[in-house]
C-alpha positions as CSV (number, residue, x, y, z in Angstrom):
1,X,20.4,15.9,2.5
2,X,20.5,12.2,3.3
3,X,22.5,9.5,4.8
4,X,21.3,6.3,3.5
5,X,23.4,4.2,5.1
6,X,22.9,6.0,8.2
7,X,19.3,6.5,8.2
8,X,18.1,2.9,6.5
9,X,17.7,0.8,9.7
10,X,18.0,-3.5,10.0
11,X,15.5,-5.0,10.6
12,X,15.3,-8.7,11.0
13,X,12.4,-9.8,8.9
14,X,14.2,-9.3,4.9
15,X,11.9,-7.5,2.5
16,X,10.0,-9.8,0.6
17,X,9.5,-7.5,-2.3
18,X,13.0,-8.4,-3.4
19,X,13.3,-10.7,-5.9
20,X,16.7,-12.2,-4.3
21,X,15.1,-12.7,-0.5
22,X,12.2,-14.6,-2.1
23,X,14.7,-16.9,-3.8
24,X,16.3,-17.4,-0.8
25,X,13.3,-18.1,1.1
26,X,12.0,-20.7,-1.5
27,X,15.0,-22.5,-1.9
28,X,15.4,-23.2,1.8
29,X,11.7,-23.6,2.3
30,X,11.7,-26.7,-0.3
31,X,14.9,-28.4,0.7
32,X,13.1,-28.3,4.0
33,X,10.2,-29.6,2.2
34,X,12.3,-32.8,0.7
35,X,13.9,-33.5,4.6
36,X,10.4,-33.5,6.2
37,X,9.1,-35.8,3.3
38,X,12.1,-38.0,4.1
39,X,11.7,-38.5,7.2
40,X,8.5,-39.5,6.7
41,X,9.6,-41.9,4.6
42,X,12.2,-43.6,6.6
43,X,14.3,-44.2,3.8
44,X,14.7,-43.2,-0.1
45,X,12.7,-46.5,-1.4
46,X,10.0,-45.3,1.7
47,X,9.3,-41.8,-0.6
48,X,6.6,-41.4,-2.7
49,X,6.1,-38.7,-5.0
50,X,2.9,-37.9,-4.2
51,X,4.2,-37.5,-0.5
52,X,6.6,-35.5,-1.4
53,X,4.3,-33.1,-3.4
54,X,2.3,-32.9,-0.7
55,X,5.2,-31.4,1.5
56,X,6.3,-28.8,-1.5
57,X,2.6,-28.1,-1.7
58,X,2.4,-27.4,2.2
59,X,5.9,-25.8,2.7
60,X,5.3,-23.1,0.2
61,X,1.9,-22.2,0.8
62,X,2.8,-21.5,4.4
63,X,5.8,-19.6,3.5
64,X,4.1,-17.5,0.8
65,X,1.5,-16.4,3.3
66,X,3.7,-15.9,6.2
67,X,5.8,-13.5,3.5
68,X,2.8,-11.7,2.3
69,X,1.1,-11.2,5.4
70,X,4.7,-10.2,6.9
71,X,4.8,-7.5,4.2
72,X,1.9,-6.3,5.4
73,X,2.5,-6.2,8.8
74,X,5.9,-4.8,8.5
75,X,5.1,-1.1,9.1
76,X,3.7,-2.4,11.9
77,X,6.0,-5.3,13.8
78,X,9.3,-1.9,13.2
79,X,7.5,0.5,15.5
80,X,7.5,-2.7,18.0
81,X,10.0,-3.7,20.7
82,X,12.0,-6.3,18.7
83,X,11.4,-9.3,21.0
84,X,7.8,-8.7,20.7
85,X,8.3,-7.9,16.7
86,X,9.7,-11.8,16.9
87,X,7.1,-13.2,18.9
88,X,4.5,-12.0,17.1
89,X,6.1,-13.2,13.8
90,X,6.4,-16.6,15.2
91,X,2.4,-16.4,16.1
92,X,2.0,-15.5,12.8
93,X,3.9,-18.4,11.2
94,X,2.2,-20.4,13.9
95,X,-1.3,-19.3,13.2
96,X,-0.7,-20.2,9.3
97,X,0.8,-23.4,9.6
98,X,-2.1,-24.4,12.0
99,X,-4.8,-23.2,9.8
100,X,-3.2,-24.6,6.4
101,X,-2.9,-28.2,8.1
102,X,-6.9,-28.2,9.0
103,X,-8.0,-26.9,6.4
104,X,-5.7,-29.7,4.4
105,X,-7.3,-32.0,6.4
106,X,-10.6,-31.3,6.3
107,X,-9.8,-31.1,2.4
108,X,-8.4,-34.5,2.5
109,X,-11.4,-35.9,4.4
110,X,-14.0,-34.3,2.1
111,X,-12.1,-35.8,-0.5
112,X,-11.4,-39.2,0.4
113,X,-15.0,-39.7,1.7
114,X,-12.9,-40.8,5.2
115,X,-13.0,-39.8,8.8
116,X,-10.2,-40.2,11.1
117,X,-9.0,-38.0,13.6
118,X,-6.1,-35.2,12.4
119,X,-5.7,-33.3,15.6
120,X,-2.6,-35.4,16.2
121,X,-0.9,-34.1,12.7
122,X,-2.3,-30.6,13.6
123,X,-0.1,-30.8,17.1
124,X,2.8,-32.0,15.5
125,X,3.1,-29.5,12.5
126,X,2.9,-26.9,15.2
127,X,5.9,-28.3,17.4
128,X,7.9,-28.6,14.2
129,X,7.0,-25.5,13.3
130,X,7.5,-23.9,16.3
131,X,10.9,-25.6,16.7
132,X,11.7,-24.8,13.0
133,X,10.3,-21.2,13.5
134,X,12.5,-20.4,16.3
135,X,15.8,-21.4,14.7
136,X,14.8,-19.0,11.3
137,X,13.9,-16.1,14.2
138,X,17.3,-16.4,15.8
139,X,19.3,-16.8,12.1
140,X,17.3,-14.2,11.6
141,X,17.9,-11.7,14.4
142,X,21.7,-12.5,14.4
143,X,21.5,-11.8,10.5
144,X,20.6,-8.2,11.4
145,X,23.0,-7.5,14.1
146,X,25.5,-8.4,11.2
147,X,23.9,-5.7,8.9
148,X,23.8,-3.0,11.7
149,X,27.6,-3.8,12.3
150,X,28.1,-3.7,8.8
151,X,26.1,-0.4,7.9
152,X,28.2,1.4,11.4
153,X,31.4,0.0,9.6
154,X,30.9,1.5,6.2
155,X,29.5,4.6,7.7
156,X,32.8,4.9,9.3
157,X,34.8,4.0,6.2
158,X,32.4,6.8,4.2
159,X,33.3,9.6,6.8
160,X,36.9,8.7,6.9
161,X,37.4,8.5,2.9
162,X,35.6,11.9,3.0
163,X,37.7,13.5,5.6
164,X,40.4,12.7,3.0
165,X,38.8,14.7,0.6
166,X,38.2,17.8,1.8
167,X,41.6,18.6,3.3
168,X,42.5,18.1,-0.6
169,X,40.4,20.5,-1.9
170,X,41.0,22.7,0.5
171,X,45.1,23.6,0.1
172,X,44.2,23.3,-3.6
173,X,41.9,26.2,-3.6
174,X,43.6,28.1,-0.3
175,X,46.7,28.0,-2.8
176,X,45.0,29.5,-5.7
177,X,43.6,32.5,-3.5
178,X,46.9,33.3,-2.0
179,X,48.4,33.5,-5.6
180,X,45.8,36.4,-6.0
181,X,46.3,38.7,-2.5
182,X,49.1,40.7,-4.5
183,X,48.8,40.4,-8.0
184,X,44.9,41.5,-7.7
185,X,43.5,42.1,-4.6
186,X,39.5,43.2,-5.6
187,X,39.9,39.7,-7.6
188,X,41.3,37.7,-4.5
189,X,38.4,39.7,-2.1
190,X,35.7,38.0,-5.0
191,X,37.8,34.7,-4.9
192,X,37.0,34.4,-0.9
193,X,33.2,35.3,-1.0
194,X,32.9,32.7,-3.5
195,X,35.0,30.2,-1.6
196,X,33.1,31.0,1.6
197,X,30.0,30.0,0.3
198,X,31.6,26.9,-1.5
199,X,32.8,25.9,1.8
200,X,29.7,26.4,4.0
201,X,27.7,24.1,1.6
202,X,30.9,21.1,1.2
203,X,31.7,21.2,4.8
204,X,27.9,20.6,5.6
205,X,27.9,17.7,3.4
206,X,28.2,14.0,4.8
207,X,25.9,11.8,2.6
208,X,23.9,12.4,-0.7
209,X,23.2,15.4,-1.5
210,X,21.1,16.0,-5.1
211,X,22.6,16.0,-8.1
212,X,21.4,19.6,-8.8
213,X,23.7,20.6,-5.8
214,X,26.8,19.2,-6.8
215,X,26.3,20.6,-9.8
216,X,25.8,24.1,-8.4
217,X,28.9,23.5,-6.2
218,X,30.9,22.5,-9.1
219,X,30.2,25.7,-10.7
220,X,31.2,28.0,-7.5
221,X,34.5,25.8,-7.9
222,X,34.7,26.6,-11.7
223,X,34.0,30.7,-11.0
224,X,37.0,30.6,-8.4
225,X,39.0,28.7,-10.9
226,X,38.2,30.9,-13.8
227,X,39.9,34.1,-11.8
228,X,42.8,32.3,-11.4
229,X,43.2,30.9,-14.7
230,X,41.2,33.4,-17.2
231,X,40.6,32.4,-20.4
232,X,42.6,29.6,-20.3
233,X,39.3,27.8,-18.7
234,X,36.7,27.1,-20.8
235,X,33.9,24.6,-19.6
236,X,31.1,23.3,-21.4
237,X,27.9,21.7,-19.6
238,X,25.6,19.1,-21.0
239,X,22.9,18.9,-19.1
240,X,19.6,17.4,-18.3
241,X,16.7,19.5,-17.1
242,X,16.8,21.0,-13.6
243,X,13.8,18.7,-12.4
244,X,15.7,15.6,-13.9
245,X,19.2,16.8,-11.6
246,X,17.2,17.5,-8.5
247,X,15.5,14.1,-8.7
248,X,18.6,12.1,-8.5
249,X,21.3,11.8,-5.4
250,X,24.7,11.5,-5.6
251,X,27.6,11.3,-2.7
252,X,28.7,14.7,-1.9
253,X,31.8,16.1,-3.1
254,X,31.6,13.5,-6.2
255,X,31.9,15.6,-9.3
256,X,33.9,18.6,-8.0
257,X,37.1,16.1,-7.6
258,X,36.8,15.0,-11.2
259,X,36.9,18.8,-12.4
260,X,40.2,19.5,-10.2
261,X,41.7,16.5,-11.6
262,X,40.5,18.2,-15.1
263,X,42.3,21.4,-14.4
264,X,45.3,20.6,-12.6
265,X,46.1,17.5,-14.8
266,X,44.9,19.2,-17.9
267,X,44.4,22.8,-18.2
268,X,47.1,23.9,-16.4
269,X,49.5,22.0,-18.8
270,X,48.1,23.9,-21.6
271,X,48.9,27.8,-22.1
272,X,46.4,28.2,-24.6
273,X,42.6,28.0,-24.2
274,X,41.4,24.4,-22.7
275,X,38.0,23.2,-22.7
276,X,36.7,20.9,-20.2
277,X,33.5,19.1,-21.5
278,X,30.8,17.5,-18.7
279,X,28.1,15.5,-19.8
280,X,25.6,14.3,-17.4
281,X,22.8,11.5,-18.9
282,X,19.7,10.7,-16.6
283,X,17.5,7.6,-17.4
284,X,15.2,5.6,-15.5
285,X,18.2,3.2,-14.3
286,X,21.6,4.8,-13.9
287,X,23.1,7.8,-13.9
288,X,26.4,8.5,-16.1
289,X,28.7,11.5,-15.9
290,X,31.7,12.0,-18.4
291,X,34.3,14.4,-18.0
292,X,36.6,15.0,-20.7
293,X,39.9,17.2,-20.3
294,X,42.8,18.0,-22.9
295,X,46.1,16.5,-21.8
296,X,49.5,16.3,-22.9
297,X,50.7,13.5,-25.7
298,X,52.5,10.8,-24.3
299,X,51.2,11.5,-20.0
300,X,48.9,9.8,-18.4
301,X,46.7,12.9,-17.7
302,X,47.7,11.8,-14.1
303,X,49.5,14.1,-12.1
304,X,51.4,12.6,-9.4
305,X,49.2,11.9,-5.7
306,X,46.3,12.7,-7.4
307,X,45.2,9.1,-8.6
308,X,44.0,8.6,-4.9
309,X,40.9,11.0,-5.5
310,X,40.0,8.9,-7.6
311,X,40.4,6.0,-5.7
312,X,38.0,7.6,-3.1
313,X,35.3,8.6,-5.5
314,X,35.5,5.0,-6.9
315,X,35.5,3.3,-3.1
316,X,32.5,5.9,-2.2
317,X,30.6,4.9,-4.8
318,X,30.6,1.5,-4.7
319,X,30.1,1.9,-0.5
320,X,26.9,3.3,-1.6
321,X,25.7,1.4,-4.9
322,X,27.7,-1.8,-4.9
323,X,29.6,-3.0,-7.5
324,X,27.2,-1.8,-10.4
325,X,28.9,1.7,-9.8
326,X,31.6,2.1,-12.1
327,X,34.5,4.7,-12.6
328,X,36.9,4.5,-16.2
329,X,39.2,6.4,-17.7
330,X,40.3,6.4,-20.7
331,X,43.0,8.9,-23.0
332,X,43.5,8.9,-26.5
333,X,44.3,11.6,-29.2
334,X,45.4,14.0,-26.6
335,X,42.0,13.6,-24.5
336,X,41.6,12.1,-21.0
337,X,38.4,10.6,-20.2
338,X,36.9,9.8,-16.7
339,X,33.3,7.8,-17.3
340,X,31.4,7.8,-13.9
341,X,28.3,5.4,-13.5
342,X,25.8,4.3,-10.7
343,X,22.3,3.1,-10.5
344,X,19.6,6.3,-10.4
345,X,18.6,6.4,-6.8
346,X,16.1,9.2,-6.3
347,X,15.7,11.5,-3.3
């Protein structure tokens, strides 16, 4: 079992392999570009394009290596102290913009058929890039004292919502086992074995857990809940392979709240047979669980309190996956619907 949030530490160098912090680097990188070119210029009549291609030129081929070689190196500048993580970054950026501007020189020279000396442009990329480079390393070191605030904040908020939960799902089942001591003791004695091991793996669970687990939880839920309500319960699973449910995580106690919502909002209302359906889909990009449930005509399929479960399974979610994690409902012709969807993260 995993913590994501918890375990996934800041660091202040962004991942260049994401499409969105290479966007962000390039953008800002070629503003920079147009400011140095200015002030070359002097003035907006002053700038040339050629100039000003041969800042763009400069500006991203320094910051394409520096974020390449910093991939590279990343492994490598975590395991270090971070102040020596950032002064070796800000060799590195060093190094590159030195070793671009000879090498444009001595391209230029070659070129042009024309020696002059180029030492002096050398010196004075390096003290704008140093300045420069020491601005982007404290943006960027404050930028991840921000995330580790923000990652201890919604670790917080993920404990609390589930600290919410479980309370809830224990009276609910506590109840159903007291219903049992007199009317059927040997059935009550089976009722607690099988809540006693329901319990020892949900009260162990703080983060993700695989999606094979919950599942497997579910159904200790579902074998306590078929005592109490017999063959009123019917449930029928749609499911992927095994291999496919162990593969993918999921935020414990996730599923098993949709099902008690199921039973208490739907089967219960029902004194003949009820059938709760659960389909789970796995593809190479999201995961998508549907729970279907018989209700009453004309009731929301809500009982009352219990719309803040899933509130919580909703704010859990998206504390994990963002806002591409979804959860609908939807009832018509006497069936209540709950559509659960998040991107497939595997273990």
């Amino acid at each position: 079992m995993r913590n994501p949030i918890q375990n996934k530490d800041a660091f202040f160098l962004p991942d260049f392999t994401e499409n969105r912090a290479v966007l962000e680097l390039l953008v800002s990188t070629n503003l920079l570009a147009v400011i140095l070119a200015l002030i070359e210029a002097k003035s907006l009549t002053g700038l040339h394009w050629s100039g000003l291609a041969q800042y763009v030129f400069f500006v991203n081929w320094v910051t394409v290596s520096f974020a390449w070689l910093a991939d590279l190196l990343r492994g490598w500048l975590r395991t270090r102290p971070r102040l020596e993580a950032v002064i070796w970054s800000f060799v590195l950026l060093e190094g590159i913009i030195a070793i671009t501007t000879i090498v444009c020189n001595i391209g230029l020279a070659w070129a042009l058929d024309v020696q002059h000396p180029w030492w002096w442009r050398v010196l004075y990329h390096l003290i704008l890039g140093g300045c420069l480079g020491m601005v982007i390393m404290r943006y960027l070191y404050v930028r991840e004292q921000m995330i580790k605030r923000h990652r201890a904040e919604l670790l917080s908020r993920i404990q609390a919502l589930q600290a919410r939960i479980r309370p809830h799902f224990l009276f609910n089942t506590m109840n159903s086992v007291l219903s049992l001591i007199q009317i059927d003791p040997p059935k009550a004695e089976h009722m607690v074995e099988n809540l006693s091991r329901l319990f020892r793996a949900s009260l162990n669970a703080s983060g993700e857990i695989s999606l094979l687990d919950e599942v497997m939880l579910c159904k200790s839920y579902l074998d306590i809940e078929s005592i109490r309500l017999g063959d009123r319960l019917q449930v029928e699973w749609r499911l992927p392979d095994e291999d496919d449910l162990y593969d993918v995580n999921i935020p414990s106690l996730t599923l098993q709240p949709l099902l008690e919502n199921a039973i208490y909002h739907g089967v219960e209302s029902f004194s003949h047979s009820s059938t709760i359906s659960v389909l789970i889909e796995v593809n190479a990009k999201d995961v998508t669980i549907v729970v279907t449930n018989p209700c009453q005509t004309g009731k929301t399929g809500i009982r009352a309190g219990n719309g803040m479960a899933l509130d919580n399974i909703q704010e859990r979610l998206q504390a994990y996956y963002g806002k591409q994690a979804r959860l609908q409902t939807h009832q018509t012709n006497g069936l209540f619907t709950t559509y659960l969807n998040y991107p497939h993260v595997e273990q």
